[in-house]
N, C-alpha and C positions, 0 to 999 in steps of 0.2 A: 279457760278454753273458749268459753261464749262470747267471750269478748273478744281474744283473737281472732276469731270467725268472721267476727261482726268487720273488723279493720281491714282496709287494701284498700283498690284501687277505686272500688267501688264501696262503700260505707254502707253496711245493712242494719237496719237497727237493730236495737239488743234484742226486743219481741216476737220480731218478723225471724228472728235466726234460732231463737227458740220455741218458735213455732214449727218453722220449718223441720228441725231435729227433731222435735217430740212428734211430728206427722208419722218422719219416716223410719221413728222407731218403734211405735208404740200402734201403727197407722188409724188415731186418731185425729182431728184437728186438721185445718184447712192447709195446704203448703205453699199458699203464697202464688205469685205469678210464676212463668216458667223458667225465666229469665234467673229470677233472684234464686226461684231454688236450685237452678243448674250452680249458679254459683259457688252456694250455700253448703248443699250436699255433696255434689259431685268434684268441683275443685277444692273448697277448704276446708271441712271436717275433716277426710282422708288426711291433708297435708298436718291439721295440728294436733291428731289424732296419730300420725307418725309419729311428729315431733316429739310427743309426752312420751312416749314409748323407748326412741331414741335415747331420749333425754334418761327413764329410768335404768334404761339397761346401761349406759356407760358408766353410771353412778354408781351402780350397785358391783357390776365389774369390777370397779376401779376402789370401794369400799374392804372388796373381799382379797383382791390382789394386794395392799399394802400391808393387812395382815398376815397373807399369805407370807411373802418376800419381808416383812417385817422392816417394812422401808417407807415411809409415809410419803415420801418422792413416786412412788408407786401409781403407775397405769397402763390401760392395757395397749395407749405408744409406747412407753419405759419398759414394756417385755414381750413388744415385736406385734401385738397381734395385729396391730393397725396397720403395722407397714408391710404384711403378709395380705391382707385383706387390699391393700393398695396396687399390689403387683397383680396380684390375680384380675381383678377388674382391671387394670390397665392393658395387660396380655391383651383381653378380650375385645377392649374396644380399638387393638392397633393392631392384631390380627384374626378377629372376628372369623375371620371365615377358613381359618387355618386347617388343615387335617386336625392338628393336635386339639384344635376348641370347638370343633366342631358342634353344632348342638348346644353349647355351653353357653349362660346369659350371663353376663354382667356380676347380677347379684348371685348365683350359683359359683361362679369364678370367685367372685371377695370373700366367699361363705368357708370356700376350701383354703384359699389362700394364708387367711386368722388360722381357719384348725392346723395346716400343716407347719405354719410357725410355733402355734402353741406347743406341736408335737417335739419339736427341735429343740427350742426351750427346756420342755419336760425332760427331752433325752438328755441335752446339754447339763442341764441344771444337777442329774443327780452325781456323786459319787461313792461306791461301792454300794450300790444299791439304796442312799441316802440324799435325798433332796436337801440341799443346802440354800439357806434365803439371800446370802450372798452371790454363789455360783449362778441360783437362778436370775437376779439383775443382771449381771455380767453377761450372761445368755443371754438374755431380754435383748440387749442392748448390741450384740452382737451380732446375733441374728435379723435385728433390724435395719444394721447398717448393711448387712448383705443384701435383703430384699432392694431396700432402697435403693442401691446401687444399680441393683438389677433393674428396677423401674424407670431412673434415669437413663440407661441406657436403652430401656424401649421406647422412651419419651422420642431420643433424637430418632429414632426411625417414623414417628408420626409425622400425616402430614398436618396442615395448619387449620384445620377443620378437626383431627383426631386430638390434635394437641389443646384445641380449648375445652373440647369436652371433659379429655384428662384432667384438666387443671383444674375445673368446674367440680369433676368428682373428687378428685383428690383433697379440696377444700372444705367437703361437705353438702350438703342440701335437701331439703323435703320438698323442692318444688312438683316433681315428678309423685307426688303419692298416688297411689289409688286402690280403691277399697280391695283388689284383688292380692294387693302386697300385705294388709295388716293380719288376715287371719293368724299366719306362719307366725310372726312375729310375736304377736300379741300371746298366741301360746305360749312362747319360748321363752320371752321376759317374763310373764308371770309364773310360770310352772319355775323356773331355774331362782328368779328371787323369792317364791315360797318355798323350792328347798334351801336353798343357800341360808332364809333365816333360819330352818328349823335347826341347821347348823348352827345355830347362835351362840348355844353353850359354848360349843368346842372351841369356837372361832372365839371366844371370851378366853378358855383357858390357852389357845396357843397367843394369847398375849403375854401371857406371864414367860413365855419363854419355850424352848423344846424341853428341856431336863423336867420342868414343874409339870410341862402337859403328858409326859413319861410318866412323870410317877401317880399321878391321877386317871394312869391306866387307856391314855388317847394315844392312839398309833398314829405318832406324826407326818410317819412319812406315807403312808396311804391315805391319811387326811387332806394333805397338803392338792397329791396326784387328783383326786375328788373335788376338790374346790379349782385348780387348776383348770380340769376336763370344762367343767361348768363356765367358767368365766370365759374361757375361750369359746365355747358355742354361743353362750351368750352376747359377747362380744362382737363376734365372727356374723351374727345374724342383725344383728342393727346396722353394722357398717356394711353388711352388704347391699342396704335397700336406702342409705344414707348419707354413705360414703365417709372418709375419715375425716373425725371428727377432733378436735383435743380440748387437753384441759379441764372437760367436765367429769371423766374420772378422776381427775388430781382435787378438783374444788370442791364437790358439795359434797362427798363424806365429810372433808374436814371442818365446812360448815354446821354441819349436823353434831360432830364429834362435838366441836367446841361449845355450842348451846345445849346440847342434849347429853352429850357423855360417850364413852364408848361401848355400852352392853349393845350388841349384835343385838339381839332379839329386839330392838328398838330402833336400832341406827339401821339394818338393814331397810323396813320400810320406810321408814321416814326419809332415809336419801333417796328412795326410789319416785317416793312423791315430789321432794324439793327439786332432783335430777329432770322432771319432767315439767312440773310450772318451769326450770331454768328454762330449759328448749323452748317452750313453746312463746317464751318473752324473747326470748333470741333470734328466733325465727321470726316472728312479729318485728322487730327490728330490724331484719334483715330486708324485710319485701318492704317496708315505710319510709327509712332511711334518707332512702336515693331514690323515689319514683320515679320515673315507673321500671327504672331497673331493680336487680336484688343482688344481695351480697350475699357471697358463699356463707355458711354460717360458720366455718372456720374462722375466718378471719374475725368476725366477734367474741367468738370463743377465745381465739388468741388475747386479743386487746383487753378481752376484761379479765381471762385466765393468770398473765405474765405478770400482773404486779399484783395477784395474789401470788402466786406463786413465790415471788423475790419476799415477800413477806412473809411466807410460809420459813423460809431462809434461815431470813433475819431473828425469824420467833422462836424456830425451835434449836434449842443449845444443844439437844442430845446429837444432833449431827453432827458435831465439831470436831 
């Protein structure tokens, strides 16, 4: 993250940027000229101090959904929350000033948008009072193509100023950070992935299956509703200050899985740290690339997500 810091447009050295941090955390030590610490503090820490955050929250998401839905294809685009989070912040920035949005920002719009998808889903997914990990992909996926739809068609009513913002959000990005957006967050990722591991056990026995985690006494289907609730606010709260993102819930649990294993009580933090160095290389990517422009972090995400992904495919037979 020091190092990210340190990189853009302007190069600050490694010393001078960990100076600068330790001044204005600790308010020891000298902060440098004015210039480099506005830089320093005020535009980069906030943006890659997002990024790690983003970064764990979609991992851990996207960790806990695949068990959930017992689908390793599993994330939280594959069960809608993204493309709920996508329509809400689009409403807002192409009718802003509407009666109906009155009041309503952006990121509060994407935040409802994930939960009420998640909610549909939830509804959708059970039957006769039984959540099913099939029914719920199938929802996921259904529910998403409705949102979507419905965003494209607020897309055409934008004009060609609303439309690039759209597109810009839609893609992704931490360009816009600022220290007033992490507190919320930074709560919410960490509180939701400290409970979700203490979940660990159970999310260990609902691998074995629903009948084994039955008779070992786990109530699946209010398990399930609980880990759902979670990963959609979870979810719901990164992409609103970030904008939709993919692929990083599909990738690094299964990076993790593969090197480390799958006991929960181990996989959940460790993706949430590897979820967050990803971001914050990706996002450093992003603004170095192409100077002095930046690239949505969507689009790196896709590029280096898709042919893991086709390989993920290719490797696992149990999908056949």
């Amino acid at each position: 993250m020091i190092v990210a810091i340190s990189i853009g447009a302007v190069t600050v050295p490694l010393g001078d940027v960990w100076g600068i941090v330790w001044h204005h955390v600790t308010g020891q030590g000298a902060s440098g000229d004015l210039a480099t610490d506005q830089i320093v503090w005020n535009f980069r820490t906030p943006r890659v101090v997002l990024a790690a955050l983003v970064g764990a929250g979609l991992a851990v998401s996207g960790a806990v959904l695949q068990t959930v839905v017992s689908n390793p294809l599993a994330d939280p685009i594959v069960l809608g929350f993204s493309y709920g989070a996508t329509l809400g912040a689009v409403l807002v920035i192409t009718l802003g000033s509407g009666a109906a949005l009155a009041g309503l920002g952006v990121s509060a719009a994407a935040f409802l948008g994930a939960v009420t998808a998640g909610a549909l889903v939830f509804a959708l997914g059970q039957r006769r009072g039984r959540m099913a990990p099939t029914r719920l992909v199938l929802a996921g996926v259904a529910v998403g193509y409705v949102f979507l739809s419905a965003t494209s068609y607020v897309q055409l009513q934008a004009t060609p100023t609303e439309l690039r913002t759209v597109m810009f959000w839609m893609l992704g990005s931490v360009a816009g950070a600022q220290w007033d957006q992490l507190p919320t967050v930074t709560v919410v990722v960490l509180a939701c992935t400290a409970l979700l591991t203490l979940f660990g056990r159970r999310l260990n026995v609902l691998l074995a299956g629903d009948d084994s985690a039955t008779a070992l006494g786990v109530d699946v289907n209010r398990l399930r509703a609980v880990l759902l609730v979670l990963s959609a606010l979870l979810t719901g709260t990164v992409i609103a200050v970030a904008g939709s993102i993919g692929f990083v819930g599909l990738m690094i649990p299964h990076l993790v899985r593969l090197t480390l294993g799958a006991d929960h009580r181990r996989l959940l933090p460790l993706t949430a740290l590897l979820g967050a160095l990803y971001l914050v290389l990706v996002d450093l990517l992003s603004r170095t690339l192409n100077r002095p422009n930046e690239l949505p972090l969507g689009i790196l995400t896709a590029l280096l997500g898709a042919p893991f992904f086709l390989w993920l495919l290719r490797r696992n037979k149990g999908l056949d």
